[in-house]
The first five atom37 places (N, CA, C, CB, O) and aatype in JSON, in Angstrom:
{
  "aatype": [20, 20, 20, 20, 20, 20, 20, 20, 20, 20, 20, 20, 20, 20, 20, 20, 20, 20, 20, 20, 20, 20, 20, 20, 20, 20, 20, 20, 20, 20, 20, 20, 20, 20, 20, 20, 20, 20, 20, 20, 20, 20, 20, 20, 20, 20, 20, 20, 20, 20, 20, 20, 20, 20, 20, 20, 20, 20, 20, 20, 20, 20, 20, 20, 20, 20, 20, 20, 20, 20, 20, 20, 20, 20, 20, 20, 20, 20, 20, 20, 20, 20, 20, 20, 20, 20, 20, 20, 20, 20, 20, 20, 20, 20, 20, 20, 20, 20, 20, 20, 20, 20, 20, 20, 20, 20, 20, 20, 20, 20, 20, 20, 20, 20, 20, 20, 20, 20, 20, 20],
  "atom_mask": [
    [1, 1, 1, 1, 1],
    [1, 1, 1, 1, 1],
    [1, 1, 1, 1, 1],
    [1, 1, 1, 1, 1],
    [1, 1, 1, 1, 1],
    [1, 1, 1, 1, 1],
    [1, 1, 1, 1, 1],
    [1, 1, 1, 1, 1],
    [1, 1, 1, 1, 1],
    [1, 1, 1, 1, 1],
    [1, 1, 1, 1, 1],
    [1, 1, 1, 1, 1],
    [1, 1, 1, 1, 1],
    [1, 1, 1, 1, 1],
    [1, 1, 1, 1, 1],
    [1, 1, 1, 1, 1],
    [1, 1, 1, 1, 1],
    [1, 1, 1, 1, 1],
    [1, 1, 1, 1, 1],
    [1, 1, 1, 1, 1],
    [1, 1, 1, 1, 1],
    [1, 1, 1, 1, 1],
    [1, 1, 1, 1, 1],
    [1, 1, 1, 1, 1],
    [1, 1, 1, 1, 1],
    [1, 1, 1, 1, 1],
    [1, 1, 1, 1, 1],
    [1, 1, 1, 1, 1],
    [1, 1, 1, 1, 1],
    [1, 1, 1, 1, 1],
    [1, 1, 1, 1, 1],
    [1, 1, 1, 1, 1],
    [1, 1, 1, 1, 1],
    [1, 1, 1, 1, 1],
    [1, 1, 1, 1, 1],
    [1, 1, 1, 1, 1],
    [1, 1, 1, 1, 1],
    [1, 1, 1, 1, 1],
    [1, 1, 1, 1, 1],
    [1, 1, 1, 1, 1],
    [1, 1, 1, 1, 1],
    [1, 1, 1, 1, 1],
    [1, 1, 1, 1, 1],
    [1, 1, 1, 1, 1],
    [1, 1, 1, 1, 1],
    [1, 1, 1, 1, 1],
    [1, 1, 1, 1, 1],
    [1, 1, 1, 1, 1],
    [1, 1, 1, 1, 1],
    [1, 1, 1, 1, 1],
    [1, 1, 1, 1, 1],
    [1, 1, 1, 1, 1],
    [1, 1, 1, 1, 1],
    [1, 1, 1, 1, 1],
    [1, 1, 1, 1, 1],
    [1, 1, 1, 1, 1],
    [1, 1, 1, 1, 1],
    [1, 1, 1, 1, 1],
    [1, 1, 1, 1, 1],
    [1, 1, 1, 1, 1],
    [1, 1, 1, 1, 1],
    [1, 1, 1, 1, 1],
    [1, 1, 1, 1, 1],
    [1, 1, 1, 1, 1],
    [1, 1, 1, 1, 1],
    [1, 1, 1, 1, 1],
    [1, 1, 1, 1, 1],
    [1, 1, 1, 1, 1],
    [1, 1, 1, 1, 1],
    [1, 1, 1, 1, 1],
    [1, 1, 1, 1, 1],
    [1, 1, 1, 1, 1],
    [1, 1, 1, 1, 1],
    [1, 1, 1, 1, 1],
    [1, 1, 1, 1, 1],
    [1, 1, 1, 1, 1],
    [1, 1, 1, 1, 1],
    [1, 1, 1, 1, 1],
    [1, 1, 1, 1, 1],
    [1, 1, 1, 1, 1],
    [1, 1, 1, 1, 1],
    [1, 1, 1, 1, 1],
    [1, 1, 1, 1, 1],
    [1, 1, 1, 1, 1],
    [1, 1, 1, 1, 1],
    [1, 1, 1, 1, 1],
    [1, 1, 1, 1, 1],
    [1, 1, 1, 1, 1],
    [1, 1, 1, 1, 1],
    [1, 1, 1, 1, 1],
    [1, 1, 1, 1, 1],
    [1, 1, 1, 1, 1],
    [1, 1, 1, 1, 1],
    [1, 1, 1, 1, 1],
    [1, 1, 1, 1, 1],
    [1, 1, 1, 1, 1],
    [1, 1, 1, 1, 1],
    [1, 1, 1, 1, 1],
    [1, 1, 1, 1, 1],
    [1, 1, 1, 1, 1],
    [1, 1, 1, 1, 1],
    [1, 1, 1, 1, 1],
    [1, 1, 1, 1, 1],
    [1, 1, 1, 1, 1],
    [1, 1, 1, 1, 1],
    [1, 1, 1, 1, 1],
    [1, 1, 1, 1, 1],
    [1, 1, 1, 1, 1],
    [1, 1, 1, 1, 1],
    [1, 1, 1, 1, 1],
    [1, 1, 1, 1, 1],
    [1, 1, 1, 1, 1],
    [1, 1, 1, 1, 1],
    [1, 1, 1, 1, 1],
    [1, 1, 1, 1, 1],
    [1, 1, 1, 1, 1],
    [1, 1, 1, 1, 1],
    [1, 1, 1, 1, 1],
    [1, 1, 1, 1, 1],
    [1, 1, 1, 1, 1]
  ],
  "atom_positions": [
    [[-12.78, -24.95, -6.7], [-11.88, -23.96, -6.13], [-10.62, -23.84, -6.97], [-11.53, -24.31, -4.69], [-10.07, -22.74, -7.07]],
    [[-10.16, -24.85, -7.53], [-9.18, -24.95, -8.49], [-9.13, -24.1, -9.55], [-9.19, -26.03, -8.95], [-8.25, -23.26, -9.77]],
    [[-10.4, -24.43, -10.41], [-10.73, -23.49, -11.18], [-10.43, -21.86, -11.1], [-11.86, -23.72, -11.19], [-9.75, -21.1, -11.79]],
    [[-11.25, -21.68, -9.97], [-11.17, -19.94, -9.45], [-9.97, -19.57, -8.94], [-12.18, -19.47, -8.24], [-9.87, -18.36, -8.7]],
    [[-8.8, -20.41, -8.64], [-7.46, -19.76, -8.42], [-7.2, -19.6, -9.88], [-6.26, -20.67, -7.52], [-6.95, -18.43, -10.14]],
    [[-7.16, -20.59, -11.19], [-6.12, -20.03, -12.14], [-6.93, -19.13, -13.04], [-5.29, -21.19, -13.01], [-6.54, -18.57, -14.06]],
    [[-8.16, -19.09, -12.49], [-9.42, -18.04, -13.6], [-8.57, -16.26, -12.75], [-12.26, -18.47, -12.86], [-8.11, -15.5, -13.6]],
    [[-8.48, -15.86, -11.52], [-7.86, -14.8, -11.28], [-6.42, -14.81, -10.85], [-8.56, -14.25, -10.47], [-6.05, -14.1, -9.92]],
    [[-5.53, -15.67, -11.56], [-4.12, -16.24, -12.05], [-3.49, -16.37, -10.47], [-3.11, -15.01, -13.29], [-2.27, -16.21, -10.39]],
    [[-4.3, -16.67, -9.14], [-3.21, -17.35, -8.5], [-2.68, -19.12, -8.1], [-3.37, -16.72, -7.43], [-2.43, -19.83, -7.13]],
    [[-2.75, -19.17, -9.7], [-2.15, -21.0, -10.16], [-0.45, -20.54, -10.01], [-2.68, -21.79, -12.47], [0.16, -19.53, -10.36]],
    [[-0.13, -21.57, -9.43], [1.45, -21.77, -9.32], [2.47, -21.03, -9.96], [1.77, -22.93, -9.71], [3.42, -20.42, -9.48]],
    [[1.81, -21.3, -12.08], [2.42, -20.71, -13.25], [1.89, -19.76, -13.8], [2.6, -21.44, -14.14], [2.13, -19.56, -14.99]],
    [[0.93, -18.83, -12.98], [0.47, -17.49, -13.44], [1.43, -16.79, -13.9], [-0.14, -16.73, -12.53], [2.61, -16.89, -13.58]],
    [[0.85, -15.91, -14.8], [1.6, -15.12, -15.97], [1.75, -13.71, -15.09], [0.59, -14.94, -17.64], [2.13, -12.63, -15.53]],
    [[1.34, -14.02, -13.68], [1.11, -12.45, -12.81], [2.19, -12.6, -11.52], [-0.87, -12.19, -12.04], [2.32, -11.68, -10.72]],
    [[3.05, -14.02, -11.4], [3.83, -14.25, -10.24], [5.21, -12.78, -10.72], [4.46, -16.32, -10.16], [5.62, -12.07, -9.8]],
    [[5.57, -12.61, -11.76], [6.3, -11.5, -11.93], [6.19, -10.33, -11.83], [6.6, -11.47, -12.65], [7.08, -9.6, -11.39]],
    [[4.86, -9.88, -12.3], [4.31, -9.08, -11.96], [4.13, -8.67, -10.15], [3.33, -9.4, -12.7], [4.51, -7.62, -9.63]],
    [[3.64, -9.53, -9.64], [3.47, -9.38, -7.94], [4.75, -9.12, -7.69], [2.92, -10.72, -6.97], [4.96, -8.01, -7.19]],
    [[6.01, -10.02, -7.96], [7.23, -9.74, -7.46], [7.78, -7.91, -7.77], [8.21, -10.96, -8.22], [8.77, -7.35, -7.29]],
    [[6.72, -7.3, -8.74], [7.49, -5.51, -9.28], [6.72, -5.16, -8.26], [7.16, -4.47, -11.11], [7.43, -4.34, -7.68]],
    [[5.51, -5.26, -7.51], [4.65, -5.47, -6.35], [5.04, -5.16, -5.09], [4.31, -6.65, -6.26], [5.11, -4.1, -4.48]],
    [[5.26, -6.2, -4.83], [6.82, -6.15, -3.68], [7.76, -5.49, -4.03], [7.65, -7.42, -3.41], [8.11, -4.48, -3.41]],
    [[8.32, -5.9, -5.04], [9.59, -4.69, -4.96], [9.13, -3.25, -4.73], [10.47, -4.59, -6.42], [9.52, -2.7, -3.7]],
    [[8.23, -2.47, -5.72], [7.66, -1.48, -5.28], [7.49, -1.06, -3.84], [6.7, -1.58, -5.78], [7.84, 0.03, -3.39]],
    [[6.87, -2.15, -3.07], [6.61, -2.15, -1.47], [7.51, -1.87, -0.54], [6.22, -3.29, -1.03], [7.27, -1.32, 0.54]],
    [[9.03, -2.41, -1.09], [10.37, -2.93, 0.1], [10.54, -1.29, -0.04], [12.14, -4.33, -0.47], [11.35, -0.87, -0.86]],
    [[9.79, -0.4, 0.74], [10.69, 0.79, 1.18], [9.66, 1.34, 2.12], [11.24, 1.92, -0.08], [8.44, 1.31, 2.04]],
    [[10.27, 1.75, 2.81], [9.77, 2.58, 3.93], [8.59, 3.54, 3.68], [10.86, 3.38, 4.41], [7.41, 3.36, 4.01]],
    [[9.1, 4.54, 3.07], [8.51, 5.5, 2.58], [6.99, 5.18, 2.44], [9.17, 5.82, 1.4], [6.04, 5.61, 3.09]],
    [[7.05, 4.07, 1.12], [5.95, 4.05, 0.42], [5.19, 3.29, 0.79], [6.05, 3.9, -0.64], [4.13, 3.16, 0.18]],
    [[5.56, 2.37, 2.18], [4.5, 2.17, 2.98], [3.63, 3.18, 3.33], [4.88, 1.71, 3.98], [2.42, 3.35, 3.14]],
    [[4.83, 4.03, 4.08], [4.13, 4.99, 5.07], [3.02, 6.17, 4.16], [5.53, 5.91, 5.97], [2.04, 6.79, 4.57]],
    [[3.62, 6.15, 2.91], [2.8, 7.12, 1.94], [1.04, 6.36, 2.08], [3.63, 7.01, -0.04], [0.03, 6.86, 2.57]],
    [[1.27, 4.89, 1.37], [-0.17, 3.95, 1.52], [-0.93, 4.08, 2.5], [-0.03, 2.6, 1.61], [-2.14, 4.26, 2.37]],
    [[-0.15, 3.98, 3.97], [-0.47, 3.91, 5.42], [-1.37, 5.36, 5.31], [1.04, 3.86, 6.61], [-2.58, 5.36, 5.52]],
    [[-0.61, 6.57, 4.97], [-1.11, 7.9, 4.87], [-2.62, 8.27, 3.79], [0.23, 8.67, 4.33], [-3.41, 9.22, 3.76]],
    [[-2.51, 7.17, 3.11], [-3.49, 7.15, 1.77], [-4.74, 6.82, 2.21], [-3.11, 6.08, 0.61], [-5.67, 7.33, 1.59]],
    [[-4.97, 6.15, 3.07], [-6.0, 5.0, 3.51], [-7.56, 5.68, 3.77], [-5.39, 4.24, 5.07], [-8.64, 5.08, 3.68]],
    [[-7.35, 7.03, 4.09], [-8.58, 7.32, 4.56], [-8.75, 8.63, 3.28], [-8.6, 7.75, 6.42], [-9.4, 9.67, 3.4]],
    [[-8.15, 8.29, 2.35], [-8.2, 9.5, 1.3], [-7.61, 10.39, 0.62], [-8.62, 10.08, 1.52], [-8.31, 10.57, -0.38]],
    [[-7.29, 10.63, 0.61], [-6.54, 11.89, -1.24], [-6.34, 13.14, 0.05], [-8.51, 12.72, -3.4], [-6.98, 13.8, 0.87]],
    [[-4.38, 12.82, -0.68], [-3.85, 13.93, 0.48], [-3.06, 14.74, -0.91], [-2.53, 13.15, 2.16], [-3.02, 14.34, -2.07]],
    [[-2.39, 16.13, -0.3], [-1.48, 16.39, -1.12], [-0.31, 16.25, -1.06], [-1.53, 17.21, -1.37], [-0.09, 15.49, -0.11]],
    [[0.87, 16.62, -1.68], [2.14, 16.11, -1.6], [2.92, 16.61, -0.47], [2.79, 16.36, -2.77], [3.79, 15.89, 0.0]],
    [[2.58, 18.3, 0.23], [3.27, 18.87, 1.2], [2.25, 18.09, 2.68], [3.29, 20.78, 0.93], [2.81, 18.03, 3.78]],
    [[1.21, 17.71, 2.57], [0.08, 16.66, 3.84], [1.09, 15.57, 4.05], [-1.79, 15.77, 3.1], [1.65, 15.23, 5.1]],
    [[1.23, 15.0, 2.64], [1.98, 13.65, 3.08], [3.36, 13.41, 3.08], [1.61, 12.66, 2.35], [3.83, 12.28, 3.19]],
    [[3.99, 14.37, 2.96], [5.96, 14.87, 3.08], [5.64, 15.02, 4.92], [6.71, 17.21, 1.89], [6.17, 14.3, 5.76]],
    [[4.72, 16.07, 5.16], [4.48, 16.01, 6.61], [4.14, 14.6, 7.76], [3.37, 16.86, 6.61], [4.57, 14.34, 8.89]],
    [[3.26, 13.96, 6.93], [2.94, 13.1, 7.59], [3.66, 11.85, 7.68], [1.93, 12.99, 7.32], [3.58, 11.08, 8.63]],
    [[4.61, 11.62, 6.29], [5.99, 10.48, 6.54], [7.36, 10.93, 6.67], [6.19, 9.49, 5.33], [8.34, 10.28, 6.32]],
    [[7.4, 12.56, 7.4], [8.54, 12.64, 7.26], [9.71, 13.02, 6.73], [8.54, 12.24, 7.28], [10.81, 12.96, 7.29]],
    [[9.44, 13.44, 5.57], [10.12, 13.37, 4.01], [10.13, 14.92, 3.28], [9.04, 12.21, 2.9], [9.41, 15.89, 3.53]],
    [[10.68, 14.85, 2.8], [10.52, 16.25, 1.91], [9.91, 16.17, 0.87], [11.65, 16.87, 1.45], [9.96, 15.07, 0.31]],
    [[9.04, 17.33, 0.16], [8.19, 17.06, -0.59], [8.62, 16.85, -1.8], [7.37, 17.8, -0.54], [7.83, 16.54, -2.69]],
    [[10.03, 16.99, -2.02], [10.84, 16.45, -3.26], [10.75, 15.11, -3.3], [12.31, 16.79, -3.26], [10.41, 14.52, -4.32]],
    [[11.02, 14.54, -2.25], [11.6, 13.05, -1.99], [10.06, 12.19, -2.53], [12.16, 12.74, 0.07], [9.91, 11.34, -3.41]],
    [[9.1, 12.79, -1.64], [7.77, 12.25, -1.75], [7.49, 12.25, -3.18], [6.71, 13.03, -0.95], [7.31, 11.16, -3.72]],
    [[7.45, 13.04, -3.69], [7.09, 13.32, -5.26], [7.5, 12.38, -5.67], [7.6, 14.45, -6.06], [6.76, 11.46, -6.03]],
    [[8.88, 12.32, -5.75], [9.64, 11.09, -6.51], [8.67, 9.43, -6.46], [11.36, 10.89, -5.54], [8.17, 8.7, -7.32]],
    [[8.79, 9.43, -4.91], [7.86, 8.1, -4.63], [6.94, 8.34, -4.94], [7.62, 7.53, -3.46], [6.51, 7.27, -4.51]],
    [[6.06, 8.81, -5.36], [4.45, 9.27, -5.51], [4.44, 8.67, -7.75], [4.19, 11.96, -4.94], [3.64, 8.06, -8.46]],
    [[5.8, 9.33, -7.97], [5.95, 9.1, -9.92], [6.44, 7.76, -9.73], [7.31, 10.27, -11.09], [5.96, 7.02, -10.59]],
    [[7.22, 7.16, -8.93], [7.03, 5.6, -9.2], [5.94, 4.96, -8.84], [7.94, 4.86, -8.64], [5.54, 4.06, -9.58]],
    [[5.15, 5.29, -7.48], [3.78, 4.72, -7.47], [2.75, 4.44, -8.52], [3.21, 5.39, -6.8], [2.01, 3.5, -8.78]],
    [[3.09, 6.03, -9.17], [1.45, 6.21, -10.35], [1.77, 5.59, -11.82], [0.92, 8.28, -10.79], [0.93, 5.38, -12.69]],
    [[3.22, 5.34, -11.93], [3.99, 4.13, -12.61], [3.11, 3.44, -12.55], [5.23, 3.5, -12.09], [2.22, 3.41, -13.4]],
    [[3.16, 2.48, -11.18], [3.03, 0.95, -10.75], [1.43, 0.91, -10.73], [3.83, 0.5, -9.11], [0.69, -0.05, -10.49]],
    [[1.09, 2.38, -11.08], [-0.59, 2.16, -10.71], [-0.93, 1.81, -9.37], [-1.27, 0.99, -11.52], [-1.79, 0.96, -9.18]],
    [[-0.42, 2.3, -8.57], [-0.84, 2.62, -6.75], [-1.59, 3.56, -6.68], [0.31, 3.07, -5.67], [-2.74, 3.29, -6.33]],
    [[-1.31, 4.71, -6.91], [-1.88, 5.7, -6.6], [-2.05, 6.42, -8.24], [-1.03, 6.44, -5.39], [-1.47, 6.29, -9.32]],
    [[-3.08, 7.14, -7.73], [-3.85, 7.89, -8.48], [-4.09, 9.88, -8.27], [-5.11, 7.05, -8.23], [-4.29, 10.47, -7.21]],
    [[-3.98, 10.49, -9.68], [-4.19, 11.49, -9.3], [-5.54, 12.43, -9.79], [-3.08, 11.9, -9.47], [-6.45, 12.15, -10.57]],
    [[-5.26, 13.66, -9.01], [-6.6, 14.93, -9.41], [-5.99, 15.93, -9.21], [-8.08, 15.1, -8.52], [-5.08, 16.19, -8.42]],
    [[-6.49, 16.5, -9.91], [-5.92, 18.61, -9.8], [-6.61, 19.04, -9.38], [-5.72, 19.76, -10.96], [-7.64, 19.24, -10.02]],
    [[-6.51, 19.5, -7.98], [-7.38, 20.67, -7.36], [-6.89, 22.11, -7.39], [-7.6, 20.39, -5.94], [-6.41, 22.66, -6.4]],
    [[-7.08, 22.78, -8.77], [-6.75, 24.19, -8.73], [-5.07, 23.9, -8.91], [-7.34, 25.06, -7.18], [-4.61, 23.38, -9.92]],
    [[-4.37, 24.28, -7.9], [-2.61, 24.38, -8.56], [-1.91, 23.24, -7.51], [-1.61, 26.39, -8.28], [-0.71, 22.97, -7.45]],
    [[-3.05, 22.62, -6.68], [-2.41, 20.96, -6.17], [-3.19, 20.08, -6.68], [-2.37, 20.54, -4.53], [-4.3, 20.23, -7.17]],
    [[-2.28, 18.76, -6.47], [-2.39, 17.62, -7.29], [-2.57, 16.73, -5.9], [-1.02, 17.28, -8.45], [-1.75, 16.76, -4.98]],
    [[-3.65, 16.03, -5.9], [-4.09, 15.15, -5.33], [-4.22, 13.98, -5.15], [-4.56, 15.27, -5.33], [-5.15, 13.51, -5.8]],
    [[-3.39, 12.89, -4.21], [-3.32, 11.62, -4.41], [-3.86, 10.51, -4.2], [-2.7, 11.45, -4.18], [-3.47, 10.37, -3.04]],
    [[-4.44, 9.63, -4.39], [-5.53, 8.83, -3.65], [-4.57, 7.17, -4.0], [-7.54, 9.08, -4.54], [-3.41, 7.03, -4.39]],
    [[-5.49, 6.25, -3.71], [-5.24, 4.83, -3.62], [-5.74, 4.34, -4.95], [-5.96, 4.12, -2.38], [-6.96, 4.31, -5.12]],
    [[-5.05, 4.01, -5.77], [-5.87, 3.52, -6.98], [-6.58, 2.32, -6.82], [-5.06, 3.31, -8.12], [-7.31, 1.97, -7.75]],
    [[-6.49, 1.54, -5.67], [-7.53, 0.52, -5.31], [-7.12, 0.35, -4.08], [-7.64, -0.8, -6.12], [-6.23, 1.02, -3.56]],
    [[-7.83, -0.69, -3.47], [-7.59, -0.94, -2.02], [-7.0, -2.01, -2.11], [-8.7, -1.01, -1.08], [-7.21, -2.48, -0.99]],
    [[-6.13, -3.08, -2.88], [-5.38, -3.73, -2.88], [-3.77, -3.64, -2.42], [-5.66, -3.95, -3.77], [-3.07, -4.6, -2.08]],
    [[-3.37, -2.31, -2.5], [-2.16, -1.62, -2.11], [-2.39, -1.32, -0.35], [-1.99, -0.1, -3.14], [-1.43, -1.07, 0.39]],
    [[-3.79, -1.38, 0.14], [-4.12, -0.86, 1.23], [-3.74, -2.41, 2.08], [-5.75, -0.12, 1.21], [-3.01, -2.5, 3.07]],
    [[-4.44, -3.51, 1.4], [-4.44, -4.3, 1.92], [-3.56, -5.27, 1.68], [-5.32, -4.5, 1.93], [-3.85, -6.34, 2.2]],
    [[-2.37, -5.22, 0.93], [-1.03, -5.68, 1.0], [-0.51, -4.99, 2.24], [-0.18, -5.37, -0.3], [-0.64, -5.66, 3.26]],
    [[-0.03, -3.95, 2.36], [0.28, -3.01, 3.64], [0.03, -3.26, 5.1], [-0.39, -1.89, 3.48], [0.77, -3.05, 6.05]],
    [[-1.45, -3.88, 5.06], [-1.83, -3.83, 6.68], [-1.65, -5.51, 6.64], [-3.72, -3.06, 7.25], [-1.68, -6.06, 7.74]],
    [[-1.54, -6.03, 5.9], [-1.09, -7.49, 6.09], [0.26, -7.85, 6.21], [-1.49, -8.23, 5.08], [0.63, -8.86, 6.8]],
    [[1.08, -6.95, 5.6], [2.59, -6.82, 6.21], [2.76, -6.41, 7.63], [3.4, -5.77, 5.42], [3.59, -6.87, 8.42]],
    [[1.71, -5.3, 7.92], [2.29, -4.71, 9.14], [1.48, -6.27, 9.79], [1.73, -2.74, 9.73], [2.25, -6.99, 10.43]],
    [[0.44, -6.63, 9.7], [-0.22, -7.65, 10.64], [0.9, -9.17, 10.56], [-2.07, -7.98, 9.97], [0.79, -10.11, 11.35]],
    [[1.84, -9.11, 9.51], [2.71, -10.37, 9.75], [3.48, -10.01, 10.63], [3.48, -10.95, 8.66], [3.6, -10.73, 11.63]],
    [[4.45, -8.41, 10.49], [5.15, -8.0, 11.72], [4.78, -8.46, 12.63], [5.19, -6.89, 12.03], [5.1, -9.6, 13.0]],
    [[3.84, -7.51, 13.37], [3.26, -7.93, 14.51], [3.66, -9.34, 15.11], [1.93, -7.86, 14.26], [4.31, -9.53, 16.13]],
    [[2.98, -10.5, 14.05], [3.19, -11.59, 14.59], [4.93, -12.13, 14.74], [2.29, -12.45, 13.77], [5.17, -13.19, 15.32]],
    [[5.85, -11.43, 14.27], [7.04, -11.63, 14.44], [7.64, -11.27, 15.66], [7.56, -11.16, 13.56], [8.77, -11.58, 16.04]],
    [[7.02, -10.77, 16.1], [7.47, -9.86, 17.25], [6.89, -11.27, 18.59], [6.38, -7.84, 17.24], [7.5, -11.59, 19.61]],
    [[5.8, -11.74, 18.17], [5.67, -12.81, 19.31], [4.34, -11.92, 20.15], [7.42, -13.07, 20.39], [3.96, -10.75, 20.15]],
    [[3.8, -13.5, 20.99], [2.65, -12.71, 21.94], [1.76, -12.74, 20.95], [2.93, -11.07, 22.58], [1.65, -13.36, 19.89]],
    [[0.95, -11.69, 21.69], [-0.76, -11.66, 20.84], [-0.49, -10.29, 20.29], [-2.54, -11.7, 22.02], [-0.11, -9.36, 20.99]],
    [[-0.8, -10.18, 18.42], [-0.61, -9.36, 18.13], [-1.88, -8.04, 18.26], [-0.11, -9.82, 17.14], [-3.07, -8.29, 18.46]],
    [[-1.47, -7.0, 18.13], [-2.6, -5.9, 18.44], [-3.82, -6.25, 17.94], [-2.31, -4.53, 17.87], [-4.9, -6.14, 18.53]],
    [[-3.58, -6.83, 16.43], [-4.7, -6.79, 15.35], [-5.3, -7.53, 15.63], [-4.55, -6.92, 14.09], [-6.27, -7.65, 14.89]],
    [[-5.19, -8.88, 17.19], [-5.54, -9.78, 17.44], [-6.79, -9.42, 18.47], [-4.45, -10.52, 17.76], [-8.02, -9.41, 18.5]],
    [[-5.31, -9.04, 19.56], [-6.34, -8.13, 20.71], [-7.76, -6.54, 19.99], [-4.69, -7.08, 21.96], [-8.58, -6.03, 20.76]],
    [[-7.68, -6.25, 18.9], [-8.54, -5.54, 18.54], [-9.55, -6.73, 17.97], [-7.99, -4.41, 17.62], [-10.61, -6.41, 18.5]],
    [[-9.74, -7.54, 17.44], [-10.66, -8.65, 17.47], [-11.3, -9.28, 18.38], [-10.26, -9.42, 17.07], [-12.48, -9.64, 18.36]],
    [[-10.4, -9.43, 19.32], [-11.02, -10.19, 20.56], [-11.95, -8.74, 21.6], [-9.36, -11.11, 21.63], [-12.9, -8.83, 22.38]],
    [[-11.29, -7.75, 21.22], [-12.37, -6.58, 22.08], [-13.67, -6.12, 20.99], [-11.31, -4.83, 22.56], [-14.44, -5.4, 21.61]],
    [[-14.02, -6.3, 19.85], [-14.93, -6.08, 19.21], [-16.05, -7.63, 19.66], [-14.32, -5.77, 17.65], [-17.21, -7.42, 20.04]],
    [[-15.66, -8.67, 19.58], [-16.59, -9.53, 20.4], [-17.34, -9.33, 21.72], [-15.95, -10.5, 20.63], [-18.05, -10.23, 22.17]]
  ]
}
């Protein structure tokens, strides 16, 4: 098991702990949760997802050119819109593991808990 943490660099002195930290930083904003949160089930456009977090489609844009920076998201041209998707599901699943630590901050049984215990 040793082995297979520093073979996909999560050993102590991975050359990727800095990297994760531009990761997080990328993450610490609202927005670009809610953009990911919005991403999850598929490739929206920029005025779908200004609607759906809130935002103006200026603002979104902006977050959308630091995302495709960081390699989050990904794009396509459909005709004269540009289409955004998840460049992997690793951004998906940083996200719902934040919101699932919330949860547990808050105390009690968290939702993500009680949705486990009703699928049994």
């Amino acid at each position: 098991m040793n082995a297979d943490s520093r073979a996909c660099g999560l050993g102590v002195n991975s050359q990727y702990v800095e990297l994760a930290v531009e990761v997080f930083s990328m993450l610490a904003d609202a927005t670009r949760v809610r953009i990911i949160l919005a991403l999850r089930e598929g490739e929206l456009a920029v005025g779908t997802l200004a609607e759906l977090v809130g935002k103006s489609p200026a603002a979104v844009s902006q977050h959308l050119a630091k995302m495709r920076l960081a390699r989050m998201v990904a794009t396509r041209q459909e005709g004269t819109k540009v289409m955004y998707r998840l460049e992997n599901e690793h951004a998906r699943q940083l996200v719902a593991d934040a919101i699932f630590q919330a949860e547990h901050a808050l105390g009690g049984t968290p939702a993500h808990h009680l949705a486990e215990q009703d699928q049994r």
